[in-house]
N, C-alpha and C positions, 0 to 999 in steps of 0.2 A: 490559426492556419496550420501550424505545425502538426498539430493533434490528428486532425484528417487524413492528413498521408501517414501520421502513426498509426492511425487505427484500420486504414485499408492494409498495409502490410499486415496488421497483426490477422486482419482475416482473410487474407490471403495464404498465410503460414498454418493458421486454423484447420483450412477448407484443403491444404493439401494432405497437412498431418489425417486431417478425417477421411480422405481418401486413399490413403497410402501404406496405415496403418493397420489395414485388415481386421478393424475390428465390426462387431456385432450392437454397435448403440443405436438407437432409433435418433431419425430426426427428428420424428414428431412424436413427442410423450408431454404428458398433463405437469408433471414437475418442472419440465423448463421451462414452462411459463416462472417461474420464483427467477431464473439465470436470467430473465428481463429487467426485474426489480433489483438484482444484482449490478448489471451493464447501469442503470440507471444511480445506483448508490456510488461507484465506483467514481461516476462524471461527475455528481454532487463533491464528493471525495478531491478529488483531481481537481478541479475549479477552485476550493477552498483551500486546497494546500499552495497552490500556485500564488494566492494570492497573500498567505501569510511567508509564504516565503520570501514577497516584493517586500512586506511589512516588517520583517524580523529579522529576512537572512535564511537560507539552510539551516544552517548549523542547528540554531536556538529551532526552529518550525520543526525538523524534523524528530527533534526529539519529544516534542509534544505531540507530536503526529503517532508518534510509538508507542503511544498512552491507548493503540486500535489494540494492542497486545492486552494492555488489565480489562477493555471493552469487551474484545470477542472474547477471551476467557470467560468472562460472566458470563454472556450470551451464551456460548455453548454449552456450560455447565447447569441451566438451567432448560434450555431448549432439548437441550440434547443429549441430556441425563449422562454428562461424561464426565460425572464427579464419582461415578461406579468404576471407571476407570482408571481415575486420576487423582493423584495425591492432591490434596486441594488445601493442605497446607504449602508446599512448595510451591504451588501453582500462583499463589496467593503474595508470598513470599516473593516468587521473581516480577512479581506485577508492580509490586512497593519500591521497589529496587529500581526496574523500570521509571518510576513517577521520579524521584527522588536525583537518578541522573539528568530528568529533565529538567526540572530544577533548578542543578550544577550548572546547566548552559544556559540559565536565563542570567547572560552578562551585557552589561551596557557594553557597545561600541565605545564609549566617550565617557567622563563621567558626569558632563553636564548633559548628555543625553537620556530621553526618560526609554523605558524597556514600550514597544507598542503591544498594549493589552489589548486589541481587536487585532493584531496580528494571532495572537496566543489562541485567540477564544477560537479564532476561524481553524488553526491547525486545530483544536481540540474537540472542533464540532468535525473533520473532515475525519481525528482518528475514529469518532462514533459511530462513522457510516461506511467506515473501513472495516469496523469490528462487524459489522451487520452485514458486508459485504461475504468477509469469513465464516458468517454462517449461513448463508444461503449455499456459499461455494463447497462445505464440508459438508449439506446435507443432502445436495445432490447426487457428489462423488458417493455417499453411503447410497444411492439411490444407482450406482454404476454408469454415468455418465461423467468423460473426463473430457474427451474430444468434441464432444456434439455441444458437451457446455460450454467450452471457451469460443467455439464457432458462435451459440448464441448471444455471447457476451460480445464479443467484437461486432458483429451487427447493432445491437443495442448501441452502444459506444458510438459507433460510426453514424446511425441515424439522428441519435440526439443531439450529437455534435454538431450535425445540419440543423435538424429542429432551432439549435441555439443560437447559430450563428445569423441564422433566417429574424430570431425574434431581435437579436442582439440591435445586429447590423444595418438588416431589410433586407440582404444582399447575398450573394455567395461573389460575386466580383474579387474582392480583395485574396481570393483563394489563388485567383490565378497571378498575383503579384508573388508567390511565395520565392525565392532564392532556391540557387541550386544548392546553394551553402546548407538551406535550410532543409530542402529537399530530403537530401544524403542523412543529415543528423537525424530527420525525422524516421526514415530506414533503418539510421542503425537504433534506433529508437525502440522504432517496433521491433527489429529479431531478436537485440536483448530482452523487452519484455515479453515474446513468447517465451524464449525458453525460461524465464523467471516463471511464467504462470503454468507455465508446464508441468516442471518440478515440484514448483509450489500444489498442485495437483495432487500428484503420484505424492507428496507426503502424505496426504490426507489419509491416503489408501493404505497406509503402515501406523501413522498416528494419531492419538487423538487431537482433535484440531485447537485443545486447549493449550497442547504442547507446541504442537508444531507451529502454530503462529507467532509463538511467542519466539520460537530460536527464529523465524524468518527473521524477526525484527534486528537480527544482528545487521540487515542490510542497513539500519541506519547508523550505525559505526561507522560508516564509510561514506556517507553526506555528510554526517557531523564534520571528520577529516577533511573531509572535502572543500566543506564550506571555512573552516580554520586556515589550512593549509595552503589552499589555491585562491579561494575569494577572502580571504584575511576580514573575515566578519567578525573573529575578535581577536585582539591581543592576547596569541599564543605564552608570549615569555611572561606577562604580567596576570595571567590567570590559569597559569599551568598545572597549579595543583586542582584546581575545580575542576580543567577540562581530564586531569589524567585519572583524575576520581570519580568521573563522570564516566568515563570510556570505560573504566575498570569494572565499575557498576555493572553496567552492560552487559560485559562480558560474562559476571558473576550467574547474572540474572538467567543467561544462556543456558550457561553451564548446568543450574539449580533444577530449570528443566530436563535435564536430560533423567535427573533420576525422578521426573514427576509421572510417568506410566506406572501405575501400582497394578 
């Protein structure tokens, strides 16, 4: 229910920025039909992480979710010949790094609790369609669409989300039981991830998207915290050094990027 009024905000933010911004992108070009297949990967993506996250937690899901980082690097170094660009040893390097702090966060809540492996599989099938997502989204930007593609992603988004609820439910009814609680979250939902997909965009336009995907992924540094910290999904003091070595990782990984533009 939530996702609906996320994804009308996000095309509403969309449809202004494309109006407002003065620029020269067509609405209708043969490439955005791919920014469909996109909006469609992205919902696969989103459904599967949601659902390892009820199974595992933030914390542990997202870091296997970040595993879209060693994905869309392959993908794009093979699609999209940015191994001519890109050191692909370090590239390779921050991907191992990547794997290895998620890993780190695969800790039991309990220790007579066992780890859920269809938690893990679903975040690790949602980062493969997240990687696939990244490269549809870096080969259009090379194609000079930034606004006209997030407008068609957000359509996409928004109709499937009906399509689903339609096959789910039978219904759209329970749409209108939504909270104002939930209303507002789902607002501040959407203008945070416009301007994530924005940005995220406009890197594209400076780097290779083998790179830049990869430092996005520092946004899951801050779910991992999140999920320790505020939802206490694992015992901070009694696995401290996994989780400090895990974050560190991360961070490394980031970093390792920065000098992977050859």
């Amino acid at each position: 229910m939530r996702r609906r009024i996320y994804n009308d905000w996000i095309f509403i933010g969309h449809f202004i920025s494309l109006l407002t911004k003065n620029n020269s992108e067509s609405l209708f070009h043969p490439v955005l039909i791919l920014v469909v297949l996109r909006g469609i990967s992205w919902f696969i993506a989103s459904n599967l992480f949601l659902i390892s996250i009820n199974k595992i937690g933030m914390s542990r899901s997202t870091q296997y979710k970040n595993l879209k980082g060693p994905f869309g690097v392959l993908l794009t170094l093979i699609f999209l010949s940015e191994f001519k660009v890109t050191n692909i040893f370090l590239v390779f390097l921050a991907a191992i790094l990547t794997f290895i702090s998620a890993l780190l966060f695969t800790i039991k809540k309990h220790d007579n609790n066992k780890i859920d492996k269809l938690g893990i599989i679903h975040a690790c099938i949602s980062s493969l369609f997240l990687g696939i997502n990244a490269l549809i989204q870096k080969y259009v930007t090379n194609c000079g669409f930034i606004y006209t593609q997030q407008l068609y992603q957000s359509i996409t988004i928004m109709v499937t989300s009906y399509v689903y609820i339609m096959i789910k439910d039978k219904t759209t009814k329970n749409l209108q039981n939504i909270t104002l609680k939930n209303k507002i979250l789902a607002f501040l939902g959407g203008l945070l991830y416009y301007f994530a997909t924005y940005f995220n965009t406009l890197s594209y336009t400076y780097l290779p998207a083998s790179i830049a995907f990869t430092i996005i992924n520092m946004s899951g540094i801050w779910s991992v915290l999140i999920g320790i910290l505020i939802f206490k999904e694992i015992d901070f003091k009694k696995n401290y050094k996994r989780i400090l070595l895990g974050v560190v990782l991360s961070i490394i990984a980031i970093f390792v990027l920065l000098f992977g533009k050859s």
